[in-house]
N, C-alpha and C positions, 0 to 999 in steps of 0.2 A: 171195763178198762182196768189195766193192772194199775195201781199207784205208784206213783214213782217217789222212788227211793229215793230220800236225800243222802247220802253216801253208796257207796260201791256194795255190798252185800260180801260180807269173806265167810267162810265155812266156821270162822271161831270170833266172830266180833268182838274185841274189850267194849267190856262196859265198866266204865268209872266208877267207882265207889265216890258217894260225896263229901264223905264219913271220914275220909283219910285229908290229910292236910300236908301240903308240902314241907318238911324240917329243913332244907337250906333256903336261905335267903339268898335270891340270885342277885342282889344287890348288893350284898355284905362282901368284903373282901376277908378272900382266903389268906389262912395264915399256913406256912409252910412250914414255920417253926413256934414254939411256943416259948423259948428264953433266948435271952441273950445271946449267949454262950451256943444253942442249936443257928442261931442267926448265922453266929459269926463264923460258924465251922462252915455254913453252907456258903457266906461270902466268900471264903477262903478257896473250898473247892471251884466256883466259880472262875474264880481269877485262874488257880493252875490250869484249870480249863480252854482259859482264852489265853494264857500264856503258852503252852501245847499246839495252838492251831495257830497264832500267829507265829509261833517261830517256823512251823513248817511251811506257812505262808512266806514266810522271810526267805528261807532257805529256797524256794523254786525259784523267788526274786533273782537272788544271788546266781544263781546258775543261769537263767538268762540274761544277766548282765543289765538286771531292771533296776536296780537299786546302787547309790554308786558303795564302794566298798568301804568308807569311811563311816556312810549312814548303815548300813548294813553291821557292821560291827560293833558301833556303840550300839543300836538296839538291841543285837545276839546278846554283849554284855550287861545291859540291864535286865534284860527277859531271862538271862539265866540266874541271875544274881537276886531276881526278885522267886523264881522258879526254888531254889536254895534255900529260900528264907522260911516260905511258905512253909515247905515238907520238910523244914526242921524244927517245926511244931509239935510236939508230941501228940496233940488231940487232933491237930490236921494230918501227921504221919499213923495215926492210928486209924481213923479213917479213911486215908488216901490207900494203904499199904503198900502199894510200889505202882509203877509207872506201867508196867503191861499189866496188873490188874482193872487197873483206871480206864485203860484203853477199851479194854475187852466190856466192861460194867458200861464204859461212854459209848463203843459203839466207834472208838476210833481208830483210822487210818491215816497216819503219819508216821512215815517212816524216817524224815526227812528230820523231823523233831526228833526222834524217839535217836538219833545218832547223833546229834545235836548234845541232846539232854547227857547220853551215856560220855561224849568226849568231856561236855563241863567247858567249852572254852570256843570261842568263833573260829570257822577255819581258818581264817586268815589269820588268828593271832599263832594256829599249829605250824600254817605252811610258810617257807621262807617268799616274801615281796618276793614280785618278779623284776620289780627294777634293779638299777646298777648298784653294788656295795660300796658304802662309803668308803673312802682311802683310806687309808692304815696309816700315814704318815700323817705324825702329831705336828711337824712343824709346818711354818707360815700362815694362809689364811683362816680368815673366819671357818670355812667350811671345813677342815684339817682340823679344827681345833676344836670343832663339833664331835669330828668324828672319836677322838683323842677321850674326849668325856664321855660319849656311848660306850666305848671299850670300856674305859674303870667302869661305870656303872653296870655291866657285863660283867664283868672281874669281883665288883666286891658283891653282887646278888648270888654268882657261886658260892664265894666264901662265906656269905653272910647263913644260904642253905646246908652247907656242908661243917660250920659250926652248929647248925639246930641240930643236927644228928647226933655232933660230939656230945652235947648235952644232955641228948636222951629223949630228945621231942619227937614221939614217933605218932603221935594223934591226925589223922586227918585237915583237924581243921587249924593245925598246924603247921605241918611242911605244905599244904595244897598251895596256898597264896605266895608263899617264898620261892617253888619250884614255878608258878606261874611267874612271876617276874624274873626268873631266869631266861625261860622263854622267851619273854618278851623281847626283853634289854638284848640277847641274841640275835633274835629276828632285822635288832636296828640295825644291829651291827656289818654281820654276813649274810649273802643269799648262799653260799657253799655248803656243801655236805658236809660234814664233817668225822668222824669216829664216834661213836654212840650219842651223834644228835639223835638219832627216833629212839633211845631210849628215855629223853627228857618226857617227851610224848607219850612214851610207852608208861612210863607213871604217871604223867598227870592224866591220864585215862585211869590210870587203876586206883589210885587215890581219887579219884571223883566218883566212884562209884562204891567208897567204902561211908558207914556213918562219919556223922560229923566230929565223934570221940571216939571212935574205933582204930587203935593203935598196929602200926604195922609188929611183929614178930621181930626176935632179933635177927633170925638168919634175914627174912624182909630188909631190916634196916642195913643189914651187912653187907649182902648186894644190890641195897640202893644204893650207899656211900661208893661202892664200887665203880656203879652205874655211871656215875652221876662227878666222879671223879674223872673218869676216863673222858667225859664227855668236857670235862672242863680243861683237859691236856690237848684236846681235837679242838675245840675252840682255840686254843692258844695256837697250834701249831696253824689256825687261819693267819695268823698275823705278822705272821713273819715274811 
């Protein structure tokens, strides 16, 4: 009688050395970084990580009308504002290096983010409400009187941008936030088209996608002042 083999028999059997000993401890927790500083670059990437997929999560939201458009906007604005902060860290922007190298490294598909990220701003704060435009007539009620104050505050966030130009602020992280509350304060005002409203837009797209101290050019600054005058004479002529 053959003996039976306690295992299967293979043409190249391992046989164990007894002589070797295992060097990781499968008990011991793995460290993935060795200082501080490798920690906090890898928490960092991290977060831009899940700041990336959740806004693309957000944005399919929005387009199925799953999220109302109130909550929907304040998270856009903190996810990108937190998204801003991060990759304006020199050790996190030195490792991150831009936004489709990250992609391609992570393996992701999000296009939904990736136009998000490039605007800088929720679409609803780009695209004019679809409800009715407050009335233009300052006098009599409360609601008149609202609208009266959205106008000036409309009125002096042009001037107050079209002064930072006079003075020679041409840094990103300087006119972005002044031309955003142009935007804004407009949006309360009119749903109308106007004469170079999409150029408002059209820079704050191209200023969001310059460094945070990287300065526009003067011919740059020359035909933003341009831009952005014309756009504030097309607003006025809403309100007549």
């Amino acid at each position: 009688m053959i003996p039976r083999q306690p295992y299967a028999p293979t043409p190249h059997s391992y046989v164990p050395n007894s002589t070797l000993s295992a060097t990781i401890n499968l008990d011991e927790e793995v460290k993935l970084a060795d200082t501080r500083a490798e920690r906090d670059l890898q928490d960092s990437l991290a977060e831009i990580f899940s700041i990336i997929v959740t806004l693309d999560e957000l944005e399919k939201a929005f387009l199925k009308d799953a999220i109302p458009e109130a909550d929907y906007t304040e998270i856009c604005e903190r996810s990108l504002k937190q998204y801003k902060s991060l990759v304006a860290d020199e050790t996190v922007s030195k490792a991150f290096v831009g936004l489709e190298e990250f992609k391609a490294e992570w393996d992701l598909e999000v296009p939904r983010a990736t136009e998000r990220i490039r605007v800088g701003m929720p679409s609803t704060t780009l695209a004019t409400t679809s409800g009715p435009a407050p009335s233009n007539n300052t006098g009599g009620g409360g609601g008149n009187n609202t609208s009266g104050t959205l106008i000036f505050e409309a009125t002096e966030n042009f001037i107050t941008f079209l002064d930072a130009l006079k003075l020679g602020m041409l840094a990103k992280d300087q006119l972005h936030p002044l031309l955003t509350d142009v935007i804004q304060s407009v949006n309360k005002v009119t749903t109308q088209e106007f004469d170079s409203r999409g150029k408002i837009v059209q820079w704050l797209i191209a200023l969001n996608q310059m460094k945070a101290t990287e300065e526009l050019s003067e011919d740059q600054a020359r035909e933003l002042d341009l831009d952005i005058n014309s756009a504030y004479q097309g607003f006025k002529s809403t309100l007549s």
